[in-house]
Each structure stands twice: as C-alpha cells, then as structure tokens.
C-alpha positions as CSV (number, residue, x, y, z in Angstrom):
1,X,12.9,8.3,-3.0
2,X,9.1,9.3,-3.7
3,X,8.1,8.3,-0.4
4,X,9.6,11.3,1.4
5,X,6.7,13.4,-0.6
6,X,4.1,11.5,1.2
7,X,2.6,11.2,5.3
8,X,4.9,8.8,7.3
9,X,2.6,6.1,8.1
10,X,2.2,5.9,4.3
11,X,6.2,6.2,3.5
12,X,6.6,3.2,6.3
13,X,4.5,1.3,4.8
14,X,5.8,1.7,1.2
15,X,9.7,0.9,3.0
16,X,8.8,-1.6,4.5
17,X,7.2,-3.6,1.8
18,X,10.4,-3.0,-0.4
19,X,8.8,-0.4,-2.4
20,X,11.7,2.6,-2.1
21,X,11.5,3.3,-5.9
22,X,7.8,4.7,-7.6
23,X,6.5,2.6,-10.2
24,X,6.0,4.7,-14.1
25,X,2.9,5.8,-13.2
26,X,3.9,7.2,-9.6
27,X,6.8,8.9,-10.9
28,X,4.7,11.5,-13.2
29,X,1.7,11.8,-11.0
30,X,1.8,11.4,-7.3
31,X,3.2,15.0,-7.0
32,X,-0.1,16.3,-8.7
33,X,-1.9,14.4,-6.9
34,X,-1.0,15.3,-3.8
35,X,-1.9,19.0,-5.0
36,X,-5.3,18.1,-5.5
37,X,-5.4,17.8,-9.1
38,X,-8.1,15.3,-11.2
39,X,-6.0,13.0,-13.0
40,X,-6.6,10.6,-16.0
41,X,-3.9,7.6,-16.3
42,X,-3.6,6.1,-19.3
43,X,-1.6,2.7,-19.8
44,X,-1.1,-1.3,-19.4
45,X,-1.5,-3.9,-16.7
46,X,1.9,-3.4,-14.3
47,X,2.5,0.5,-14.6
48,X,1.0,0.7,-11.1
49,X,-2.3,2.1,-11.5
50,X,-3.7,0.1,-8.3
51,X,-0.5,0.9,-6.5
52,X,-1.4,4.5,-7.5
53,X,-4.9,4.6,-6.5
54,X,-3.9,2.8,-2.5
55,X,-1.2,5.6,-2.1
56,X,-3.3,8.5,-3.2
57,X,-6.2,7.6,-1.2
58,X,-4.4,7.3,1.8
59,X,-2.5,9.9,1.6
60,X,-5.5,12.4,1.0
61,X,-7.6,10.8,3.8
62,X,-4.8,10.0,6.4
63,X,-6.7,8.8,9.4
64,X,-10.2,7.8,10.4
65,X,-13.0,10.5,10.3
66,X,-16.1,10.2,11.4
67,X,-18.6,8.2,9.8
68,X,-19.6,9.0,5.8
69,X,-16.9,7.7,3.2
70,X,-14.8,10.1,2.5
71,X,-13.2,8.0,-0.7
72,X,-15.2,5.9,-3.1
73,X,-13.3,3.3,-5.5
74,X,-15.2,1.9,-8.5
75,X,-13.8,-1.4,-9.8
76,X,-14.5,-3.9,-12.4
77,X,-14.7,-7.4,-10.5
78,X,-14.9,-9.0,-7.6
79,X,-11.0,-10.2,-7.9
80,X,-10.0,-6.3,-8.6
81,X,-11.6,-5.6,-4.8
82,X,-9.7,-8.6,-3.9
83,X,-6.2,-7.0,-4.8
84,X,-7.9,-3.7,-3.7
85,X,-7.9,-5.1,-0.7
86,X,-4.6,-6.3,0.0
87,X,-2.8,-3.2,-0.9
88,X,-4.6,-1.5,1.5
89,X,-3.7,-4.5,4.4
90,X,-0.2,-3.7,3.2
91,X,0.4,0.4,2.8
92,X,-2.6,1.2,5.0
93,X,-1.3,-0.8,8.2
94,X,0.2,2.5,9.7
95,X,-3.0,4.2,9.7
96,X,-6.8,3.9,11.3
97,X,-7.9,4.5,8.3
98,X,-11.4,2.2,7.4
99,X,-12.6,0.3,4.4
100,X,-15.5,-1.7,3.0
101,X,-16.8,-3.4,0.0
102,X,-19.9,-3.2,-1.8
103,X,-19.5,-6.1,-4.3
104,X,-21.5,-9.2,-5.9
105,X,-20.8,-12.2,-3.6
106,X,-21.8,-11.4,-0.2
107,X,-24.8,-10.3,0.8
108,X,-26.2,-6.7,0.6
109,X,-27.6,-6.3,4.0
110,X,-24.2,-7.1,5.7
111,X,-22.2,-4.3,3.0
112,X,-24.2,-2.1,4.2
113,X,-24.1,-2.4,7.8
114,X,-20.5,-2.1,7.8
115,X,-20.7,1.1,5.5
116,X,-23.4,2.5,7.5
117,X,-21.3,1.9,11.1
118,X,-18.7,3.8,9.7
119,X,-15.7,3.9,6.8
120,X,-13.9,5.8,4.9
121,X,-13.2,4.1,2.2
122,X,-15.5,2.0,0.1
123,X,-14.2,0.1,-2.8
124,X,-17.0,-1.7,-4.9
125,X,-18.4,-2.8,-8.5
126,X,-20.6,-0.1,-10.1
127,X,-23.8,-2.3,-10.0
128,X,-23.5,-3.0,-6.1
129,X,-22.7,0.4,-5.0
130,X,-25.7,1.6,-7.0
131,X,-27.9,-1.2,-5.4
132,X,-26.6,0.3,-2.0
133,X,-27.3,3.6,-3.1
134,X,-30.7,3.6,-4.0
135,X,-32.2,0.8,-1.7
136,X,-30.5,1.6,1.4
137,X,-29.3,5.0,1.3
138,X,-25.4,6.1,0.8
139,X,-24.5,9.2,2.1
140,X,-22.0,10.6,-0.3
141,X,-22.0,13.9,0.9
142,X,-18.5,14.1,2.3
143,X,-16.8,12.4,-0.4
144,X,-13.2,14.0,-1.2
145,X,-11.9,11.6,-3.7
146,X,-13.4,9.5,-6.4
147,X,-11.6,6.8,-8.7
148,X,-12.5,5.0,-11.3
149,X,-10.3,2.0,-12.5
150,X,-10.5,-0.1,-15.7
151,X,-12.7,2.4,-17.3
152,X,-13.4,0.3,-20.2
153,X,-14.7,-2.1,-18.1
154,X,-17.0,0.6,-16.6
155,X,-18.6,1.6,-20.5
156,X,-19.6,-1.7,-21.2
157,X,-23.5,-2.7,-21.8
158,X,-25.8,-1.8,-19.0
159,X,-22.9,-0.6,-16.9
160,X,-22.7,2.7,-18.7
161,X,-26.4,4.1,-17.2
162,X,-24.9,2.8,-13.8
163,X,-21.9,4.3,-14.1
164,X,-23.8,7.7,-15.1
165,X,-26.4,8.1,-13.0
166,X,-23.4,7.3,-10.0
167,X,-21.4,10.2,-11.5
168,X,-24.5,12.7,-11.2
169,X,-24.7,11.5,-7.3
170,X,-21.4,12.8,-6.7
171,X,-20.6,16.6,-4.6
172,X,-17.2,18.0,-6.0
173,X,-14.3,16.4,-5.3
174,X,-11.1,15.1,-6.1
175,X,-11.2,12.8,-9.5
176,X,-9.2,9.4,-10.6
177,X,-9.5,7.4,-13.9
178,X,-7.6,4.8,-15.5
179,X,-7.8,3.2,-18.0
180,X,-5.8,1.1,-21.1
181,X,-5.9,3.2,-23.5
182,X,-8.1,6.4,-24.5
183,X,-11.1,6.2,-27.0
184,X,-14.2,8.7,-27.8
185,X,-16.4,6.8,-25.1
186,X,-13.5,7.5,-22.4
187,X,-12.9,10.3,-23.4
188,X,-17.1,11.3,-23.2
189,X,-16.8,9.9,-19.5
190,X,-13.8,11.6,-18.4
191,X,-15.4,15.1,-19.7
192,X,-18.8,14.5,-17.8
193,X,-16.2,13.6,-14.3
194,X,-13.7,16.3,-15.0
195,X,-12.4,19.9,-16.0
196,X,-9.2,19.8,-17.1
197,X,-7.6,17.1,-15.9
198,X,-3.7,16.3,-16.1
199,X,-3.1,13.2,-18.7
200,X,-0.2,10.8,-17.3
201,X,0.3,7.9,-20.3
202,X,3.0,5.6,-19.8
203,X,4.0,3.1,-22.6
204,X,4.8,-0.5,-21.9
C-alpha cells in the first residue's frame, strides 16, 4: 500500500477516498519524489499525473507556513485548476495547508489579495500568474516545488515567452513536468527547468 510511504494526514486522505492502490504513474515515482528528485512524467490522460502532482505537493509542504507560496502549479485551462482544485478539497482535508488561483475568469485584484494574505500553494494558467507577477508583485522567493502539467499546452504560441521568462523567475527548487509525450520543444524546456531529472513513461 503506497500510502504508508507518505505523512498521515495525506495517507488518510488517500484511504479514505478509496484510493489504497497508486495509480501507474505513482507506483514508479512517488518514492523519488519524496527524496527530492526533479521528475519528468511522460504519458496519457488517466495514468494519474494530477493525482501525482496533489500527493507530491502535499506531502513536501505538509502544513501551513507562513505567508510566500511555497509550491507553484502551472496549468493549461481554467477547467484543469477546476479539477486542481478538487483533489486538493479531497487529499488535502487533513491538513492546514492553503491554496489559491491565479486564472482567467475572475478578477486580478481579488487573486491577488488572497495570494498576498497568505498561501502556500498557488495553482494558475501561465498568462495570469505572469500578469500577477509583474503588475502586482509575487514573491517567489520561498518556493520549494514547481510543476508544470500539460507541457505541450505550455509551448504553444505566445505562451512559450511566458512560460520562459516565468522559469528565469524561479530560486532552486524542486521540479515537476508532464506531459503526453516527449518532442525536441519539451525536451528544450525540460533542459532549461532541470539537471538530470528521472524519466517515469508509462504506456496506455
């Protein structure tokens, strides 16, 4: 049972929402990850890679801690935050553990109250974290974990200067990407974001 390797509020959680046995993707990486390692997960829709990130992140941050966001999750859409955010209703119940959103929809000035007052996780699109960033101010100073899902998504158009620029903003810390499948432009990303980084690919 792969919740034994994890903090008990989390392992609770995870029992209690019927989820005793890991998903693909959990099975060959939540050890690493709990080590500290940067990890690139490579595979389809329903291997767990959201599942993955929840777990991870709340098992590196554990409980509350003072203001700055200590975890910052990059998504693709507005309905990716949306599931985002349920997972963490779900495995994050047993824990004080904070999180806001910086994403299209809702208006700037209220995102950023609510990061400013204190989280420590913020989960948001690349475009609306960078608005944040540099016309308000986001203190990322004390960041320990970064993640980057649907990296594909994240390459496309305009978004890849965004997604740059965000990258250069970040101190060192602990590094998450998935993504479908691997290509040269991942591949470019991944080596600007990471040294060395385990590979976990799981097949449909």
């Amino acid at each position: 049972m792969f919740s034994e390797k994890l903090i008990k509020p989390l392992s609770s959680a995870l029992i209690e929402a019927g989820m005793t046995s890991p998903l693909p993707l959990q099975e060959k990486s939540i050890s690493k990850l709990n080590a500290g390692q940067d990890m690139f997960g490579i595979g389809p829709n329903g291997i767990g890679k959201t599942t993955t990130a929840i777990i991870a992140t709340i098992q590196k941050l554990k409980e509350e801690f003072e203001d700055a966001p200590r975890a910052l999750i990059i998504v693709a859409t507005h309905e990716r935050a949306l599931t985002m955010k349920d997972q963490f209703r779900t495995l994050g119940k047993n824990t004080s553990l904070r999180y806001a959103f910086a994403i299209e929809g809702i208006k700037i000035e209220k995102q950023f109250e609510e990061i400013y007052f204190g989280t420590d996780v913020i989960i948001g699109t690349t475009q609306r974290i960078m608005d944040i960033y540099f016309k308000h101010g986001l203190n990322l100073n004390k960041l320990k974990l970064f993640i980057l899902d649907d990296a594909e998504s994240q390459i496309k158009d305009a978004q890849q200067g965004n997604v740059d620029r965000l990258i250069q903003s970040l101190p060192k810390c602990q590094h998450i990407v998935f993504a479908n499948e691997l290509n040269p432009k991942i591949e470019k990303l991944t080596a600007k974001l990471m040294v060395n980084p385990f590979i976990v690919e799981v097949n449909p």
